[in-house]
N, C-alpha and C positions, 0 to 999 in steps of 0.2 A: 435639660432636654436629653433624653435617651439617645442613645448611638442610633436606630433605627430611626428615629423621628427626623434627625437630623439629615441623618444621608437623605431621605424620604424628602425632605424640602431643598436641600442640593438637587439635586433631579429633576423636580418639579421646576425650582426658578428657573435654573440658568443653564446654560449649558457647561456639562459635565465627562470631562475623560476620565474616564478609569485608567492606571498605570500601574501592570502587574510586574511585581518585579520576583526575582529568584532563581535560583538554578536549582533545577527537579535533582539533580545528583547527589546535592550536598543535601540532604535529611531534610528537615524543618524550614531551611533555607527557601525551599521550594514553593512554599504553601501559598503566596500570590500567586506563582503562575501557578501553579495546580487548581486553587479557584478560578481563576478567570479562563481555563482552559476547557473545564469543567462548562462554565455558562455560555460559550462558542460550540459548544458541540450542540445545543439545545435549541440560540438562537444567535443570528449573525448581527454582531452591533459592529457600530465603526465606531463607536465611543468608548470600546475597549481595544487596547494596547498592551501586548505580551511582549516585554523589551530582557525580559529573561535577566540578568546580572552586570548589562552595559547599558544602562538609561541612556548614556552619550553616544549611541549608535542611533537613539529613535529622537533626539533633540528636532531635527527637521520633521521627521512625521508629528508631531508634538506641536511645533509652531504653527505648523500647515494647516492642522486644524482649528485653531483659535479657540479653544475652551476659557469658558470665563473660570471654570474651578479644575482642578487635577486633584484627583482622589490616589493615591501612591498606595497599593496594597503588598504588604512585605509583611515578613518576617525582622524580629526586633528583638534587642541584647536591653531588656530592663531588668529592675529588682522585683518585677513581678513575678509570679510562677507562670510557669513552661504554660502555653494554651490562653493564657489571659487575653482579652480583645482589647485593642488601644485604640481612640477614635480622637483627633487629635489637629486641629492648626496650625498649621507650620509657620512659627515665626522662627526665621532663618537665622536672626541672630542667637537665638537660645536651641534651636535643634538638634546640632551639632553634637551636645554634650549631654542632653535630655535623653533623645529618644537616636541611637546610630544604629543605621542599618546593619544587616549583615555584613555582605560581601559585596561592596563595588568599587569599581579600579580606580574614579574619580573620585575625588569628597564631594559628597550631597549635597552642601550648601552649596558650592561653587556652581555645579551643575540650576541648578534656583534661581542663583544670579543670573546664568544665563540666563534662564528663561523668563523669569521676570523683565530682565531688557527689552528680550523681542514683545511681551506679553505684558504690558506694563499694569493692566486691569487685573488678571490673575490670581486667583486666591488658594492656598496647594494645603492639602490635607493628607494625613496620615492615619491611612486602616490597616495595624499591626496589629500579628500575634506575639506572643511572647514566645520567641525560640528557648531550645537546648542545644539539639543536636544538629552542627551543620559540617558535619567533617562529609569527606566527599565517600561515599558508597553506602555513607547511613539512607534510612526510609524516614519519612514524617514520624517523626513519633505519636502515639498514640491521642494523647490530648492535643495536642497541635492541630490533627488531622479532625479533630472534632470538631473543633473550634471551626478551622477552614470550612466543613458541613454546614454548620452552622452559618455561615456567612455568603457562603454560596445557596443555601435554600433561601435567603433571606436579597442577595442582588439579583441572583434570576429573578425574582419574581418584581424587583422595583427597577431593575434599570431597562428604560424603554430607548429602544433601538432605533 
């Protein structure tokens, strides 16, 4: 099943939070919340969440709303090239070492853990780009920021509010 087909039927079944994560500072870093900041300025969903580079700051907004799925939009350290789009399952035991986030203060699985406890139904997915550049005063870099284009003309238009 293609990456769009599939977000397309997450949407459709169940209910579904987006969880944009990144710091706009740090280059590439940024490309989750720069999409989802992008689809807020167009239309107001409360199914999207800007937690910026502390997911364990929005743990209780996260809980509160009971999503049966969490879509995690970030930037990602793979052996893929810079720009590539990852669309992806999160089983927490293999994650970790698979597919690691940029930059966050917690370790990701742990943070999962939690939420898998409060949320025990919960099913958490990964919509990455493939970073380079995340030093602090870099921009997106060029293919990254396509990609992100790319992803954002394609969730405005599928996630309903």
């Amino acid at each position: 099943m293609k990456i769009e087909e599939h977000i397309k039927e997450l949407v459709r079944s169940k209910k579904t939070l987006f969880v944009c994560m990144g710091n706009l500072l740090r280059g590439d870093d940024g490309i989750g919340s720069y999409i989802c900041h992008k689809i807020l300025e167009i239309k107001q969903c409360d199914n999207i969440l800007i937690v910026g580079s502390y997911l364990e700051n929005a743990l209780g907004k996260i809980i509160e709303k009971r999503p049966k799925n969490i879509i995690f939009i970030d930037a990602v350290h793979t052996d893929s090239e810079e720009g590539t789009i990852i669309f992806k399952k999160i089983n927490n035991d293999d994650f970790a070492k698979n597919y690691p986030l940029t930059t966050h203060s917690i370790p990701f699985p742990l943070l999962l853990k939690f939420i898998k406890n409060e949320l025990r139904d919960v099913e958490f997915y990964l919509l990455g780009i493939c970073a380079s550049h995340t030093s602090i005063g870099n921009s997106i870099c060029s293919k990254v920021k396509e990609s992100g284009e790319t992803l954002f003309r394609f969730l405005s238009k599928e996630i309903v509010c």
